[in-house]
VOPAGU-2260 file (C-alpha; in pm, 1 decimal, decimal comma):
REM VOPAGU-2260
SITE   aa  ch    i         X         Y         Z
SITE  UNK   A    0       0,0       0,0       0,0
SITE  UNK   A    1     280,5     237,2      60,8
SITE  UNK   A    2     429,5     170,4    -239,5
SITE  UNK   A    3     143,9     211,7    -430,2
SITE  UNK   A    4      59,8     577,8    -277,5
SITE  UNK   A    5     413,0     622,7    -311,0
SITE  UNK   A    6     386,9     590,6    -693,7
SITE  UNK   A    7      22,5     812,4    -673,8
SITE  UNK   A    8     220,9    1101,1    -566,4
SITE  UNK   A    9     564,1    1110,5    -797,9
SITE  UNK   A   10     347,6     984,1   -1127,5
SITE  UNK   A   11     404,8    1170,9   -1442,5
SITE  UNK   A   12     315,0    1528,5   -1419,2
SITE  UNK   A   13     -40,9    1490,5   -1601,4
SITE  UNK   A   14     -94,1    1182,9   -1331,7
SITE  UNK   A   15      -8,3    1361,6   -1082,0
SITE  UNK   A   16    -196,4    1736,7   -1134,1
SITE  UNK   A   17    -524,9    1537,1   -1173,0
SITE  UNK   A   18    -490,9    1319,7    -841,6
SITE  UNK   A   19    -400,0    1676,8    -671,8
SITE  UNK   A   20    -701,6    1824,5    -831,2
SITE  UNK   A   21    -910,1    1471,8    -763,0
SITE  UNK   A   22    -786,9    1547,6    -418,3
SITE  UNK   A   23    -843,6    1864,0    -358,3
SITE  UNK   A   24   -1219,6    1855,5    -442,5
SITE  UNK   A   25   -1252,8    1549,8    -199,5
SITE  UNK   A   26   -1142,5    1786,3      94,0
SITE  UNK   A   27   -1384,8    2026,4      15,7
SITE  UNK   A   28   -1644,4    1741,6      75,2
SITE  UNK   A   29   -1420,5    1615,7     372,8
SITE  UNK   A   30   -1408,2    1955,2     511,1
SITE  UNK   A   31   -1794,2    2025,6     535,6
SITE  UNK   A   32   -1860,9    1747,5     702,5
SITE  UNK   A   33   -1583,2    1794,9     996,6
SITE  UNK   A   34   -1703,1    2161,1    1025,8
SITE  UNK   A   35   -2065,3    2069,4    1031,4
SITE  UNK   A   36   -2015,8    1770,8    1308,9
SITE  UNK   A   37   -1765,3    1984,6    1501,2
SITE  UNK   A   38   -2015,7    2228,8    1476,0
SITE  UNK   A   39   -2301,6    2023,5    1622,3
SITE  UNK   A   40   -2173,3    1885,4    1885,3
SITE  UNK   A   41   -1982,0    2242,2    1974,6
SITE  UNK   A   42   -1612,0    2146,8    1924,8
SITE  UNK   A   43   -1415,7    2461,5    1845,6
SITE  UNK   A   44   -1066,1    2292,3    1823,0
SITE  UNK   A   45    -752,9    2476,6    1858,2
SITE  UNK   A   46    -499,1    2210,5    1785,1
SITE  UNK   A   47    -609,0    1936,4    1505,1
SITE  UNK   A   48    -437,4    1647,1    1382,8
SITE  UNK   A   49    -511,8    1466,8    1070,5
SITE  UNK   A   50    -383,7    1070,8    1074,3
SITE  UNK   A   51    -321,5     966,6     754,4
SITE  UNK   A   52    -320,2    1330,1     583,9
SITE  UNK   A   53    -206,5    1285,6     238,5
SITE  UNK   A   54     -23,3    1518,0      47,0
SITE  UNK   A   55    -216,8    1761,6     345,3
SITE  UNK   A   56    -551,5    1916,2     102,5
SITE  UNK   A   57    -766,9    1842,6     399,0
SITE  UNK   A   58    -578,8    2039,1     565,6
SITE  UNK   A   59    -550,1    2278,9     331,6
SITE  UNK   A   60    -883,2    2364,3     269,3
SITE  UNK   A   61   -1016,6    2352,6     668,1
SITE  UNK   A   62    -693,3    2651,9     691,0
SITE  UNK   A   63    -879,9    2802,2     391,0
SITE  UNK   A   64   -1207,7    2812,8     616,7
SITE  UNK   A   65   -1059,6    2946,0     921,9
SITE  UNK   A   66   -1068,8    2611,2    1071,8
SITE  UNK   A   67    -946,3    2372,1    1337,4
SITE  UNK   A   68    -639,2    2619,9    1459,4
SITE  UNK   A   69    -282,4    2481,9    1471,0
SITE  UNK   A   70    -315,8    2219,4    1152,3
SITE  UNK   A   71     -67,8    1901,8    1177,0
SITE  UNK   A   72     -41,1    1603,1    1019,3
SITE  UNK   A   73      99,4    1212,4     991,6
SITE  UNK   A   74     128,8     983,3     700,2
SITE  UNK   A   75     324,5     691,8     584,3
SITE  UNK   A   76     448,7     742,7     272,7
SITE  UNK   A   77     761,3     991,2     221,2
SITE  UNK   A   78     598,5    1125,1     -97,8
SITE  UNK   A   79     311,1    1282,7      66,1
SITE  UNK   A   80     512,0    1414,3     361,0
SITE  UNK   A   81     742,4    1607,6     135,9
SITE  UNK   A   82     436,1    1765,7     -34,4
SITE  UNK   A   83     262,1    1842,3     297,9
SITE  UNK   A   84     550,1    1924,1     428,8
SITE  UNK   A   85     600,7    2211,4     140,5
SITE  UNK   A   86     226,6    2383,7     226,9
SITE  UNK   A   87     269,2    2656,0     486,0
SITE  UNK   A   88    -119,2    2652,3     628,1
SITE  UNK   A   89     -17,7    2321,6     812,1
SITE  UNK   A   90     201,7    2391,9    1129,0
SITE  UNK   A   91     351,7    1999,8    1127,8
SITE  UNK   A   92     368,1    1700,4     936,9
SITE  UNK   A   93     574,3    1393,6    1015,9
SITE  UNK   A   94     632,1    1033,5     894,7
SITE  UNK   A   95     468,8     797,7    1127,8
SITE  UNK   A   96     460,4     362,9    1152,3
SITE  UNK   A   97      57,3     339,9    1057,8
SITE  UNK   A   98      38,9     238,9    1440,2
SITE  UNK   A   99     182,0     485,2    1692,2
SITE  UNK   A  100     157,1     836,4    1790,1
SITE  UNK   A  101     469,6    1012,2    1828,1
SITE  UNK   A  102     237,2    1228,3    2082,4
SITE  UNK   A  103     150,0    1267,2    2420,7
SITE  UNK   A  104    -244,1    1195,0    2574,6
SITE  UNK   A  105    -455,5    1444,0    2485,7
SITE  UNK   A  106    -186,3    1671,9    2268,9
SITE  UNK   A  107    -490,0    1760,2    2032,9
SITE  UNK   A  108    -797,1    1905,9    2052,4
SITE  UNK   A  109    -937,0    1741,8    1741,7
SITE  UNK   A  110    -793,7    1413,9    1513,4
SITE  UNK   A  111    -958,9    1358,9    1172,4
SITE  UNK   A  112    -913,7     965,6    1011,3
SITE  UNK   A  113   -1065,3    1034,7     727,9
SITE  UNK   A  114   -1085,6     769,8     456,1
SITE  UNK   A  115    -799,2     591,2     641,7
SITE  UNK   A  116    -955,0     298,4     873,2
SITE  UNK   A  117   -1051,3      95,7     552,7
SITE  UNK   A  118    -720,2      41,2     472,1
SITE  UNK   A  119    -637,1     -62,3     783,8
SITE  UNK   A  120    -617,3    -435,8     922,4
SITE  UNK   A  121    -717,3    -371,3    1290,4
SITE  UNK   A  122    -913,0      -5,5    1232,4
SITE  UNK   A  123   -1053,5      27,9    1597,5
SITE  UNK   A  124    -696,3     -48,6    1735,3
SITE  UNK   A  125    -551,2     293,0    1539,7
SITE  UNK   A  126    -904,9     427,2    1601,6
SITE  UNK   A  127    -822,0     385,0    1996,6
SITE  UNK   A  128    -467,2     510,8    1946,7
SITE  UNK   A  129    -589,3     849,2    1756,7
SITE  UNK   A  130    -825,0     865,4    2083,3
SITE  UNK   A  131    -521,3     842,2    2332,4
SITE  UNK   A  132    -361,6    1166,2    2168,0
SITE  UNK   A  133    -700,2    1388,5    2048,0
SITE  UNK   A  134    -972,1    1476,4    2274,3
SITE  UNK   A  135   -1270,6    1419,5    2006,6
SITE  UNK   A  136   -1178,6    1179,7    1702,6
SITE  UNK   A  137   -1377,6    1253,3    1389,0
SITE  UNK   A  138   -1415,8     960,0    1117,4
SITE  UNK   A  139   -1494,7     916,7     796,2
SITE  UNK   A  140   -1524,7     612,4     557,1
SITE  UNK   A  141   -1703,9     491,4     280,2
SITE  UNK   A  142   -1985,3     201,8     311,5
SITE  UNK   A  143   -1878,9     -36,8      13,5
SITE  UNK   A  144   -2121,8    -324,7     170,3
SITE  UNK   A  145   -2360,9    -267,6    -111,2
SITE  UNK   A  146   -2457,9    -399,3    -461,0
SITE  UNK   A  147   -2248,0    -167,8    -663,0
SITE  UNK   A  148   -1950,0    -243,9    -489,3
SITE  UNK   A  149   -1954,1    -631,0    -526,8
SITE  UNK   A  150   -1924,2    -538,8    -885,3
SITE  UNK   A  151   -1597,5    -712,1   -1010,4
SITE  UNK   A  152   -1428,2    -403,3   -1183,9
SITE  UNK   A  153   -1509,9    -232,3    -812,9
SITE  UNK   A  154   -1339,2    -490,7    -602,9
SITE  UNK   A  155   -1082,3    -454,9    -840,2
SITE  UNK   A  156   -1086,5     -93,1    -760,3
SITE  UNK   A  157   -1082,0    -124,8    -421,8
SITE  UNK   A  158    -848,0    -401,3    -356,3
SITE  UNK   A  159    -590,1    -167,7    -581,1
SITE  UNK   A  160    -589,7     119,8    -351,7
SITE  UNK   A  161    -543,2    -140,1     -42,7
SITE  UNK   A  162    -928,0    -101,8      87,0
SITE  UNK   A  163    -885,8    -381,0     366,7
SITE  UNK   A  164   -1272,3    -335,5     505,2
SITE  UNK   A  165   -1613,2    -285,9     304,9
SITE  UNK   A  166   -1806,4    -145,8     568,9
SITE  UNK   A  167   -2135,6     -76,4     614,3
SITE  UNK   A  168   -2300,2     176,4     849,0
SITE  UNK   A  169   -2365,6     -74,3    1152,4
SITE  UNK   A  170   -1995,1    -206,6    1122,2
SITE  UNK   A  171   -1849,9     142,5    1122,2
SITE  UNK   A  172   -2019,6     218,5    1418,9
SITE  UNK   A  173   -1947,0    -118,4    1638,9
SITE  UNK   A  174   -1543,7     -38,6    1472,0
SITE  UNK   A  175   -1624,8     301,4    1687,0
SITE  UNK   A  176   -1755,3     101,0    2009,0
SITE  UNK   A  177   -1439,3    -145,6    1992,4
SITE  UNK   A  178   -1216,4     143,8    2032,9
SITE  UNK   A  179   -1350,8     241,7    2343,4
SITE  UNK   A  180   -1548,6     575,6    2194,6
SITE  UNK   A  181   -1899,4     658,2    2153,1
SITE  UNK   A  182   -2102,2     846,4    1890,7
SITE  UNK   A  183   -2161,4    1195,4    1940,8
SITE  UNK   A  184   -2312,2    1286,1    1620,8
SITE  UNK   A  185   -2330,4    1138,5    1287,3
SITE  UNK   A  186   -2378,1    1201,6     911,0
SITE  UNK   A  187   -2409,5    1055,4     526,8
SITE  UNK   A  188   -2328,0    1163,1     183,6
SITE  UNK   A  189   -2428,8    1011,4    -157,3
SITE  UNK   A  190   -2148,0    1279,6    -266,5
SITE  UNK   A  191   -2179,7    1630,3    -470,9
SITE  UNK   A  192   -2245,5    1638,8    -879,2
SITE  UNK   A  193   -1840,3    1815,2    -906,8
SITE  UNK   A  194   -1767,8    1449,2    -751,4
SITE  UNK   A  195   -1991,2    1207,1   -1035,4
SITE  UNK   A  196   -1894,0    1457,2   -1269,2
SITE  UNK   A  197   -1469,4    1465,1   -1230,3
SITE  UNK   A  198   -1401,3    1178,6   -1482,0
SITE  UNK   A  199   -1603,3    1306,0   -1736,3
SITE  UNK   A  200   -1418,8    1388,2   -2074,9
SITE  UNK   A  201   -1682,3    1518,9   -2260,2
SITE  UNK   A  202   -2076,2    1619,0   -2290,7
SITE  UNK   A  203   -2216,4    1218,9   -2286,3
SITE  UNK   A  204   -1996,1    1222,4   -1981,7
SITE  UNK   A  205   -2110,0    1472,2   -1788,5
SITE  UNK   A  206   -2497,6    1388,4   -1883,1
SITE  UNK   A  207   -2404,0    1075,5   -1719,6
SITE  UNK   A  208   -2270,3    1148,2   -1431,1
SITE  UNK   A  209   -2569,5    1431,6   -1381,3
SITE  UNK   A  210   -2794,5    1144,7   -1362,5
SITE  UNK   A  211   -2635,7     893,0   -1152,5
SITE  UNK   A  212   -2593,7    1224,3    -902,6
SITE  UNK   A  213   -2981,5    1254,3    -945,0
SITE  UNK   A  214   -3097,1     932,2    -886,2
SITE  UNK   A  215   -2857,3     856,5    -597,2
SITE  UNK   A  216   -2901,9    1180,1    -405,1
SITE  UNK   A  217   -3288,2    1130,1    -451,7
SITE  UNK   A  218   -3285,4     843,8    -357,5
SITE  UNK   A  219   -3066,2     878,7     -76,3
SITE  UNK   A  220   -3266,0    1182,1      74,5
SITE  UNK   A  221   -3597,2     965,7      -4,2
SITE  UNK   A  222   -3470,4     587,5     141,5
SITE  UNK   A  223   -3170,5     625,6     301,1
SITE  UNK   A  224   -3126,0     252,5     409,7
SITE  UNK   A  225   -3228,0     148,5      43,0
SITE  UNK   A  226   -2962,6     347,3     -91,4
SITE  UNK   A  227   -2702,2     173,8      97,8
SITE  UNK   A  228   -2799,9    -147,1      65,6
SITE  UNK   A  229   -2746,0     -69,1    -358,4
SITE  UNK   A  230   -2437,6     212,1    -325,4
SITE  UNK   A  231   -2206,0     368,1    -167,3
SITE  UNK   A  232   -2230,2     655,3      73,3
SITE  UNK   A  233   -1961,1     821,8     250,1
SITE  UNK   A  234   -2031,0     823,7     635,7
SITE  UNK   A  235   -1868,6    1057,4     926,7
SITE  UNK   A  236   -1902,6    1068,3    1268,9
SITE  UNK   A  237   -1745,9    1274,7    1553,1
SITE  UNK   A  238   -1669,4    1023,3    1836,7
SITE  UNK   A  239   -1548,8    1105,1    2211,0
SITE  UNK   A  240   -1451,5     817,8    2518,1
SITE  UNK   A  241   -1751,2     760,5    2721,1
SITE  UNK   A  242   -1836,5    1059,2    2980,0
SITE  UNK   A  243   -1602,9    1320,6    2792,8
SITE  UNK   A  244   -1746,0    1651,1    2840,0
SITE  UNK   A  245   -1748,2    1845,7    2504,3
């Protein structure tokens, strides 16, 4: 998995300026949802830490908002540190094992994982660890138990970019439980048109992608449960250990 991330981030230059730009309209969608469940359940962090921050657009884009304070990040791969490393809105960024914090309890106000735990073999273990060093732990993953995503050319997919878990919503939430944290507030996405829309290369493709963003938002917003039984949904939740005050 390193390796292939590794690779993700020193591809040729056309490779690489559309994964930035695949990347950087993924933390827009990454970054509502952390504001909007940071704002519901009142957490006005001061210090954040993103586990598993990429080349740092996250990051990026909650500095952008006026968000989450001192910014800092981890990841594995020495490609994406170097980027991160490179963007002045984020304070820190180090190299860590995919296990430990270099960090003592409590250092942070706020930890994002976000689209990290399904690539990981033993999520709530990292989950518990990101708990030890941040005061409120926000996740984010995508539910792949669902009809699309049994498709072959999707498995494919995901077993590519090292997905390790296909998830759905009552499996993210016991992964929660076994790290010793509870649910303080939750939320789904069937993602934004910009999203269906990225890979399009000309009109046909954009039609297309309008309507699969039609029929899955609508659907979503009409029968939530039905739409994740048939596709995926991204789903984030801010988490805290029992009997934290927030």
């Amino acid at each position: 998995m390193i390796r292939f991330y590794d690779e993700a981030y020193t591809a040729d230059p056309a490779q690489a300026a559309a994964g930035g730009r695949w990347r950087a309209l993924g933390a827009r969608g990454k970054a509502d949802h952390v504001i909007a469940l940071c704002e519901r359940a009142g957490v006005r962090p001061q210090r954040t830490l993103e586990v598993g921050c990429g080349d740092g657009a996250l990051l990026c884009e909650l500095h952008a908002r006026g968000f989450g304070g001192a910014l800092s990040g981890v990841e594995i791969t020495d490609a994406a540190v170097a980027i991160a490393r490179d963007r002045a809105q984020i304070e820190s960024v180090a190299r860590y094992d995919g296990e430990h914090l270099p960090y003592a309890d409590g250092a942070y106000d706020l930890g994002i994982v976000s689209h990290v735990l399904e690539h990981v073999p033993d999520p709530s273990t990292l989950l518990a660890e990101v708990a030890r060093a941040c005061r409120a732990v926000l996740v984010e993953v995508p539910l792949e138990a669902n009809v699309s995503a049994r498709r072959s050319g999707k498995r494919e997919h995901a077993a590519e970019v090292g997905h390790l878990q296909r998830l759905d919503r009552d499996a993210a939430r016991a992964m929660v439980a076994r790290a010793g944290l509870q649910i303080a507030c939750e939320l789904e996405d069937a993602l934004p048109l910009s999203v269906h829309r990225f890979f399009a290369t000309d009109g046909r493709g954009r039609a297309q992608g309008t309507v699969k963003w039609a029929v899955r938002s609508s659907l979503h917003h009409a029968a939530p449960a039905l739409a994740r039984r048939l596709f995926t949904v991204h789903y984030a939740c801010l988490c805290v250990a029992p009997g934290h005050a927030l």
